[in-house]
Phi, psi and omega in degrees: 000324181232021160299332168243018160301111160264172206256109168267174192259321195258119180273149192215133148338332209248355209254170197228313217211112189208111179228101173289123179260088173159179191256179187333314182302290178333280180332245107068289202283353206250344236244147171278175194275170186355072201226330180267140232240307197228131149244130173235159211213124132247108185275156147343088174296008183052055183245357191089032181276146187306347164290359208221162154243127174292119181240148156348131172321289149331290185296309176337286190296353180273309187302319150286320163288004179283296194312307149334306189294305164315300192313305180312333203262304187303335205268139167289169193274002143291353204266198178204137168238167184253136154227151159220118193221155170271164214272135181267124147235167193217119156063014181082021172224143181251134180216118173321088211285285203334329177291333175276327218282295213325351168241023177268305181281344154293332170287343180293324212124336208297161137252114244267118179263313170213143135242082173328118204255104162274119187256167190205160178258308165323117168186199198267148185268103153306147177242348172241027152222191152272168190282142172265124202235027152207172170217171179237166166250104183294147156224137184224148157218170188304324198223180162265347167295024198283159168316141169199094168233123179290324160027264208247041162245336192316151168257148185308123135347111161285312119257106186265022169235037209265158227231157148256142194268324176229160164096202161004283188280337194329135200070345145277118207326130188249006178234172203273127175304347197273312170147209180270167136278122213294002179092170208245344180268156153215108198283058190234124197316131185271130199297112170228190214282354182240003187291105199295006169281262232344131166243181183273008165287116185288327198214063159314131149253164192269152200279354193281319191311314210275334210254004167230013176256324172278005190257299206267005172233007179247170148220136195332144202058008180275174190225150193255117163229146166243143223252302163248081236285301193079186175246053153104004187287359152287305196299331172305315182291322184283317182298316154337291211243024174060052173238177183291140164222128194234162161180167191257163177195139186290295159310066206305326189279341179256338149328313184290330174279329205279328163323314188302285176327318154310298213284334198291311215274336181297317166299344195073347169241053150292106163292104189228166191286113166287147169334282212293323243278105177319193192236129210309131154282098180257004161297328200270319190291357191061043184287166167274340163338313190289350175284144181278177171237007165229037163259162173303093174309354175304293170306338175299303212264355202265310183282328167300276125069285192316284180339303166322295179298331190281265192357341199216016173295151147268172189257000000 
């Protein structure tokens, strides 16, 4: 379907793949009314990263709602949005942007379906709070007739040979052969400096995160756009699994990675983090990183020791 598909500039109906240079609004007034199927997002958190001018709170939320008020007019009345944002701080104090977003999408109509807690291990270390290690995804939609398919996001069982014990069913298998449904927490590693996504994009998220908003909310030929493009991990994500992708981007050098990066994925040798992947162990891998080097080793073995036993006690 997009193998010989090329990267346009002017989003058209008729179009596969469109990464637009200027901003969002521009984009956005061209989109016909109720065409867009998924908008997913990662906006500017006003935190000062060298892509955004740090703005006043206020002028902030005004500035997301004109982009919203687009989004809206364009999402189908089957569709769904995504936004995902991380925290505004001032002065060592925080405030949740999904909590300022969060009546800019209701006065619209939208209605709030999860709010999705993405955890990460990796981030910047504090010393005079905790370090923040998630961010959320609000998701809304236009109608209560919205798209949904769990399908083809379920996750493995954890038991999966588990039984009903009693009634009816007794004795036939209680979890779905297909797997789980993974739930409002998601546990996936954030694109940092060993990460095989990583670019020169100071704050990336990863295409498996974007990739499981499109599976379970598109269907093959719906089109994905994002507002604030980055270097391209919706439209990857949307192309990956055949659906259509537009999206804006400001920022002339991330424009130029996210053409690339589109085009590696368009090649088939883009390198990304797979779905399925567990998530890295380094007690199972044996780093040596985990001996401390200024604990006593006596004590060190002792404390395994400990371990061992809580680990394999009965219940």
């Amino acid at each position: 379907m997009f193998a010989n598909k090329k990267i346009v500039e002017n989003f058209s109906l008729s179009e596969h793949i469109v990464v637009y240079f200027g901003d969002c609004l521009d984009l956005l007034r061209t989109i016909p009314n109720d065409s867009i199927q998924l908008i997913v997002t990662s906006p500017p958190y006003n935190i000062g990263k060298e892509y955004e001018k740090r703005l006043k709170l206020e002028l902030y939320f005004n500035q997301q709602y004109n982009v919203i008020k687009e989004c809206v007019r364009c999402l189908s009345p089957l569709g769904s949005i995504c936004w995902q944002v991380g925290n505004y701080v001032e002065k060592g104090s925080i405030i949740p942007l999904d909590t300022v977003l969060y009546p800019i999408f209701t006065n619209f109509g939208l209605k709030m379906r999860n709010r999705v807690i993405w955890h990460f291990e990796h981030g910047l270390h504090c010393s005079r709070r905790f370090s923040g290690r998630y961010e959320t995804i609000i998701w809304f939609t236009k109608s209560d007739e919205y798209f949904f398919n769990l399908d083809p996001i379920r996750v493995p069982q954890k038991y999966p040979g588990k039984k009903y014990f009693k009634g009816p069913n007794a004795g036939k298998y209680s979890c779905n052969p297909l797997g789980k449904n993974p739930g409002d927490l998601w546990n996936i590693p954030n694109v940092k400096c060993n990460h095989v996504e990583k670019t020169d994009h100071p704050c990336q998220f990863p295409v498996e995160l974007i990739e499981r908003l499109v599976l379970s909310m598109t269907k093959e030929g719906d089109w994905v756009l994002d507002p604030f493009l980055g270097t391209g991990t919706s439209i990857i994500a949307a192309i990956r699994h055949k659906r259509r992708g537009a999206g804006a981007e400001t920022v002339e050098r991330y424009v130029e990675l996210a053409r690339k990066r589109i085009k590696e994925e368009l090649d088939g040798t883009l390198r990304t983090r797979p779905m399925d992947k567990p998530i890295y162990d380094p007690k199972e891998a044996g780093n040596s990183l985990k001996i401390s080097p200024w604990s006593n080793p006596q004590e060190d073995k002792q404390l395994k020791l400990i371990e061992y036993f809580d680990d394999h006690q009965t219940k």
